[in-house]
C-alpha positions in Angstrom: 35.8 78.1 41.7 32.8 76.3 40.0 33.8 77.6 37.0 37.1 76.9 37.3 36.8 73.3 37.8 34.1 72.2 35.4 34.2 74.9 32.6 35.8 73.5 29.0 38.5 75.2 27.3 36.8 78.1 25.3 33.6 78.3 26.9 32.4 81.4 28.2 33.4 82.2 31.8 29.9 83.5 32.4 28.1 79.8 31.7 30.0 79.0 35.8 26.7 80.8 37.2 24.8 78.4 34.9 26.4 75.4 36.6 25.7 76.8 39.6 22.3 77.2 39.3 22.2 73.7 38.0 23.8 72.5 40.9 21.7 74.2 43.3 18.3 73.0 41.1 20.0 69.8 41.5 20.4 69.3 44.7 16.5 70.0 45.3 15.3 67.8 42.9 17.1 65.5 44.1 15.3 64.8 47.7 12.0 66.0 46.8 11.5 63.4 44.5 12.0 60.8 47.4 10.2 63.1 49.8 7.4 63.5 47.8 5.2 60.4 48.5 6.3 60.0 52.0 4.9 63.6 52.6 1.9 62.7 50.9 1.6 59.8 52.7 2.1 61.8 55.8 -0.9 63.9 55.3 -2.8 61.4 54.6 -3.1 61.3 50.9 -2.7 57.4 49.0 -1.2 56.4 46.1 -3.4 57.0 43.4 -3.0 60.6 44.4 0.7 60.5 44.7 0.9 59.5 40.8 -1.8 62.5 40.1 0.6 65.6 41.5 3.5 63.9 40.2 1.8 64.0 36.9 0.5 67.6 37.3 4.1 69.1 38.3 5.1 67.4 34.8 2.1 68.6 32.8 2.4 72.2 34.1 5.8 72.4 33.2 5.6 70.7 29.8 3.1 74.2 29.2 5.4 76.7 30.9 8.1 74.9 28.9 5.4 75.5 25.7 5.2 78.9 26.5 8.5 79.6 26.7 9.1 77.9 23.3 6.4 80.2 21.7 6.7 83.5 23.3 10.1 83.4 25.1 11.2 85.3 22.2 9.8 88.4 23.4 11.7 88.7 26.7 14.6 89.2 27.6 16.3 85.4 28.7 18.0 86.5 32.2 14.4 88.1 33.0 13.0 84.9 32.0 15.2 82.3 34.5 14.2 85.3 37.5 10.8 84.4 37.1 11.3 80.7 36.7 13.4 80.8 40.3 10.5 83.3 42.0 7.9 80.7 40.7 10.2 78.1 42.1 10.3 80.1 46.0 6.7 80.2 45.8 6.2 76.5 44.9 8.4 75.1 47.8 6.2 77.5 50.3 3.0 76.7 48.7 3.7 73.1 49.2 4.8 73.6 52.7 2.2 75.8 53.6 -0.5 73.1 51.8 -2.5 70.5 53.7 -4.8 69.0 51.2 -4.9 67.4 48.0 -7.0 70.3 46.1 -4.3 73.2 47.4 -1.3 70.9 46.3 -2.9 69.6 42.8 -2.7 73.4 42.0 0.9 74.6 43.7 2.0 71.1 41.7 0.6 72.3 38.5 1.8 75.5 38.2 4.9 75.3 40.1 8.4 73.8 39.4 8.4 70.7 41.7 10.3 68.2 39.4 9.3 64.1 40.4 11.7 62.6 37.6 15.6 61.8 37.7 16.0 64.4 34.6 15.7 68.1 34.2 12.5 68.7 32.7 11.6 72.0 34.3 10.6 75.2 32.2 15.0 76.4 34.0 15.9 74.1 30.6 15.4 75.6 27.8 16.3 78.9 28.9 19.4 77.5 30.5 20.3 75.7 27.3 20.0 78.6 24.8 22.8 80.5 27.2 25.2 77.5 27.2 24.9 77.0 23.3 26.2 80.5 22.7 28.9 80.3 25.2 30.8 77.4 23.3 30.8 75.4 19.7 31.8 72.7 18.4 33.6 69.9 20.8 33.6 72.3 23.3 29.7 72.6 23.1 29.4 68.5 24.1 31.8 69.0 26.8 30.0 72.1 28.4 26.4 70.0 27.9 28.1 67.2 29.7 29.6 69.4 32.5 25.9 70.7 33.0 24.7 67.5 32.9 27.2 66.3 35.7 26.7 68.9 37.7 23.0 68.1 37.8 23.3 64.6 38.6 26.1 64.5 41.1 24.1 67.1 43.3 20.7 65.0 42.6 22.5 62.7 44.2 23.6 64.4 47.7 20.1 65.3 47.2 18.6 62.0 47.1 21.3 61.6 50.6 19.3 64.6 51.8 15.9 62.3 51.8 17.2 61.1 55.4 17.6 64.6 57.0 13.7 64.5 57.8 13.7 61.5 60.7 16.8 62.9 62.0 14.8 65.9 62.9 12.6 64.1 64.1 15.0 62.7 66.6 17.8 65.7 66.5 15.4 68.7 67.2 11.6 66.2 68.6 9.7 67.6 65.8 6.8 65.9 63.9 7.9 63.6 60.7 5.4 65.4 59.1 6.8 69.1 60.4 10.2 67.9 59.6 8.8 66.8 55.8 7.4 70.6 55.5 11.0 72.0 56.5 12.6 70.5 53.5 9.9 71.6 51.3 10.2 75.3 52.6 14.1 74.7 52.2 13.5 74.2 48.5 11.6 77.7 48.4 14.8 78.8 49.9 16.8 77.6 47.0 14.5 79.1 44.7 15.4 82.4 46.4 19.1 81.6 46.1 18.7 80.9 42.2 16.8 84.4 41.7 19.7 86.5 43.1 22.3 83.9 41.2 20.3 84.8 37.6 20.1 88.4 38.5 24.6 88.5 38.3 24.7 87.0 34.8 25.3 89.0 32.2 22.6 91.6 30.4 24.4 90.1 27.0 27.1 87.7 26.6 26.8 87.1 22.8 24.1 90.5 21.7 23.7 89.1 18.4 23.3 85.5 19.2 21.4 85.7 22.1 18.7 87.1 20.6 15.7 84.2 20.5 13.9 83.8 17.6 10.5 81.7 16.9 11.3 78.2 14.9 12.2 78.9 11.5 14.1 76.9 9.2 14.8 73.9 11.7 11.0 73.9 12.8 10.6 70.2 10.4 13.9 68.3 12.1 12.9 69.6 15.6 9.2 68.6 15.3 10.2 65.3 13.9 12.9 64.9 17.3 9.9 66.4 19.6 7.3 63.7 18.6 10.2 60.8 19.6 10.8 62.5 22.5 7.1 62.3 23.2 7.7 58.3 22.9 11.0 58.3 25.3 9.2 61.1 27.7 6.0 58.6 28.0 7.8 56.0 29.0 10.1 58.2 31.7 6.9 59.2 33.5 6.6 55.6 34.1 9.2 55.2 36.4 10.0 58.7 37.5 12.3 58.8 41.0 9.1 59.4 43.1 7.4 56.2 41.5 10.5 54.3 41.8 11.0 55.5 45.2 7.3 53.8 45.7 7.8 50.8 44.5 10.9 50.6 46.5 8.8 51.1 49.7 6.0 49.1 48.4 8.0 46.2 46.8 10.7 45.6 49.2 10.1 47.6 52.3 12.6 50.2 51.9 13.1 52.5 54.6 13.2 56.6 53.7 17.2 56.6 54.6 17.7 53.6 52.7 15.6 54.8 49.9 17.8 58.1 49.9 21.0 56.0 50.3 20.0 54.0 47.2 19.4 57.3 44.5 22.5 58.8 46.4 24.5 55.9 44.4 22.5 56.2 41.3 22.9 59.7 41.2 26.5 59.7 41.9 26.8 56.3 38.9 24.9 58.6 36.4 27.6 62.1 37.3 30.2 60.5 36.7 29.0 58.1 33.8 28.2 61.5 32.0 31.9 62.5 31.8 32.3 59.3 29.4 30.0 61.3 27.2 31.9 63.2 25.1 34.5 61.1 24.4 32.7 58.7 23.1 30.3 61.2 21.3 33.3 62.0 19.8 33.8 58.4 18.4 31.1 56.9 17.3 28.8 60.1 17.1 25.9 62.1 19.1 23.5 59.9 18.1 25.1 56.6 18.5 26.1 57.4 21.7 22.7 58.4 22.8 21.0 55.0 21.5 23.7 52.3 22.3 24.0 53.4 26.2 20.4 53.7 26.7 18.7 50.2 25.5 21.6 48.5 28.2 20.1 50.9 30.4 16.1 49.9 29.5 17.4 45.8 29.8 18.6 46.5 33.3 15.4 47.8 34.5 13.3 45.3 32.7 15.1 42.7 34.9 14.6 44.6 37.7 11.2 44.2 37.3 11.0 40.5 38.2 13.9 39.6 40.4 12.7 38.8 44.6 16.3 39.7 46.0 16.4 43.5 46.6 20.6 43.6 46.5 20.1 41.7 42.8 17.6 44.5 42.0 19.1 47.5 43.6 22.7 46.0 41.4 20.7 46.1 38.5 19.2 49.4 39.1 22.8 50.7 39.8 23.9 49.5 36.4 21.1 51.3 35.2 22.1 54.6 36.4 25.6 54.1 34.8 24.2 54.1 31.4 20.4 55.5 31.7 22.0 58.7 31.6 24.9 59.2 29.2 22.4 60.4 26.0 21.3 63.6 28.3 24.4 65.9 26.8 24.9 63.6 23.8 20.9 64.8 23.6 21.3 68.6 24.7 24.8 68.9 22.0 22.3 67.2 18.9 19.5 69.2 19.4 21.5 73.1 19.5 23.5 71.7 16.7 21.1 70.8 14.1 19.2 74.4 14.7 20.4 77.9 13.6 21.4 80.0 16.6 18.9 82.2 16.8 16.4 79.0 17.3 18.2 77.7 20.1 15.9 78.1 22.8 12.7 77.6 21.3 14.1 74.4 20.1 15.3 73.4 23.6 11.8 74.1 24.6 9.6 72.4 21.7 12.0 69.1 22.3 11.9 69.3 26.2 7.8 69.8 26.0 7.6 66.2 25.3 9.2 65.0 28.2 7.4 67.2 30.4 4.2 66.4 28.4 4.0 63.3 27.4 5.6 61.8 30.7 2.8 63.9 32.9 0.7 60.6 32.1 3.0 58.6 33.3 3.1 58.8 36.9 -0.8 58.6 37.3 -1.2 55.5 35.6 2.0 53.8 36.9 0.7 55.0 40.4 -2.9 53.4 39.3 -0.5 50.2 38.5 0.6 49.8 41.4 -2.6 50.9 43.4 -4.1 47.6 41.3 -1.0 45.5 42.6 0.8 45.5 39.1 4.2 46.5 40.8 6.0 45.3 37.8 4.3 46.4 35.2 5.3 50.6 34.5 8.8 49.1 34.7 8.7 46.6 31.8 6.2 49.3 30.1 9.3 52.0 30.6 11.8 49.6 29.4 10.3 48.5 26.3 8.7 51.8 25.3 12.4 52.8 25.3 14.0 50.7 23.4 11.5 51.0 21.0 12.3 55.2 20.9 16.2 54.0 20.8 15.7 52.2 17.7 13.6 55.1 15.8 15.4 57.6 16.9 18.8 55.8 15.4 17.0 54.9 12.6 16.0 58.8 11.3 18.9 60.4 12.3 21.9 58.4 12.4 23.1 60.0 9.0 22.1 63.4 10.4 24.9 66.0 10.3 25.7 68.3 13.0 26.9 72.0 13.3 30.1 73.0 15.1 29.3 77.0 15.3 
């Protein structure tokens, strides 16, 4: 039915599991990214050490990401997304299980928890190699922005999912803290659910193209687009959902269902901005759309920064979300075009690396921020850092030509 709904003319019927998956991944990342301080805070932890796991869970993907990049070639993809969702099962009962900061510093690190509003999980590049082979051309921008949808709108019941936990507590009279640990073993649960889902896709949908390959003949333009993703992913780590969802709680006393409420709206503003994508992709270019809906996007936040009336600064973080997150398939479309086919996924995963990477810095020293009071400060860092990334990035590759294959 999935498939049905959200699948392009001409793309392969097998990339429905795909969207699925991404649904399901979603839908997980969605609340745990609200979740994740308040459980902290619930065992005790403070914030300087919320900012540290968020940046671990980021730093051990960017390597898993990394390694996928360099080696992934050897394996077999669908083998390859099994063990991401197994590593994923384990991570969501290792962080329920977990009581201290030691035990969850190392679940965080080599797990798949994802703190950010993005995809930047190791489920990525794998994910995208199997979707560039199962359309081309137009069709290609219209299946990345369908995956891209997919992802946000159910980030977004997510994010509506962050209340569940104190209606448990009032529904069923167990602890906040036991009600936090359900979700967390929920998302193990989902991690299950993905492993079966992988296991149904096909052995080989395209034999010939399917086939990875280390980087080759694309390896200058894709390290040249990994080192300004570095810049973009930097700044992202600044203001990731968990470090946003701080500074709501810190900055205006946000509630957790409120909180939740809040990145429900976002979430559902960035869906269903991202079915604007393709159309105007397909008018003023990949690459102009990526850059002239995201430094809007970076303004809005700045202003956020400073303004004392949370329904101003919630509108402008809801204007945000309409445009923050258009480049993602402009982004995903570029990136499998400009590289032969067989260099697909390890071009996926030496261009998300970055913003695994690069943005695992970010969280601990916005979280030091505002452990020092500077509640304003990773926002106007994130904004300008990405404005300044917007205006590279146009500037290398706006006369960059694209493959429809």
């Amino acid at each position: 039915m999935l498939d049905r709904l959200l699948l392009p003319p001409g793309a392969d019927r097998s990339a429905g599991r795909l969207l699925f998956s991404r649904a399901l991944r979603g839908l997980a990342d969605g609340y745990v990214a609200i979740l994740l301080p308040a459980y902290l805070f619930a065992l005790g932890l403070g914030t300087w050490e919320v900012g540290v796991l968020a940046s671990a869970t980021l730093f051990g993907s960017a390597l898993a990401t990394l390694a996928v990049g360099a080696w992934g070639h050897r394996f077999h993809g669908r083998w390859l997304l099994g063990a991401a969702a197994v590593l994923m099962a384990l991570t969501g009962f290792g962080f329920a299980a977990a009581a201290s900061f030691w035990p969850l510093l190392v679940v965080a690190f080599v797990g798949t928890l994802n703190p950010s509003s993005g995809d930047v999980s190791v489920f990525l590049p794998l994910e995208h190699a199997r979707l560039a082979n199962a359309a081309g051309g137009p069709a290609r921008t219209a299946l990345f922005a369908r995956y891209s949808l997919t992802g946000a709108l159910f980030a977004a019941l997510g994010a509506l999912a962050a209340g569940l936990p104190d209606a448990l507590t009032v529904w069923a009279g167990i602890s906040r803290l036991d009600a936090l640990r359900a979700m967390f073993l929920m998302y193990g649960l989902i991690g299950a659910a993905l492993w079966v889902l992988y296991r149904g896709l096909p052995e080989s949908p395209q034999a010939s193209s399917e086939r990875l390959t280390p980087l080759g003949p694309s390896r200058t333009i894709v390290l040249r687009l990994a080192a300004l993703f570095c810049v973009d992913s930097f700044a992202g780590g600044l203001a990731v959902n968990a470090l946003l969802a701080l500074w709501l709680f810190q900055r205006f006393d946000l509630s957790l269902a409120a909180a939740g409420a809040f990145f429900f709206w976002a979430g559902l503003c960035s869906a269903l901005s991202q079915l604007a994508a393709p159309r105007l992709a397909g008018r003023i270019g990949l690459v102009n759309t990526m850059v002239f809906t995201h430094i809007p996007a970076s303004l809005c936040l700045i202003a956020a920064a400073f303004v004392a009336d949370v329904r101003v600064a919630l509108g402008l973080m809801l204007l945000r979300a309409l445009l923050s997150q258009m480049d993602v398939p402009a982004r995903g479309a570029f990136v499998m075009s400009v590289v032969t086919p067989g260099e697909r996924a390890a071009a996926a995963s030496f261009t998300a690396v970055p913003r695994s990477l690069a943005a695992a810095a970010g969280p601990g020293l916005g979280g030091a921020m505002f452990a020092a009071g500077w509640l304003a400060a990773p926002l106007v860092a994130c904004g300008v850092l990405k404005i300044a990334y917007d205006v590279a990035l146009w500037r290398a590759f706006r006369h960059t030509p694209v493959g429809g294959d």
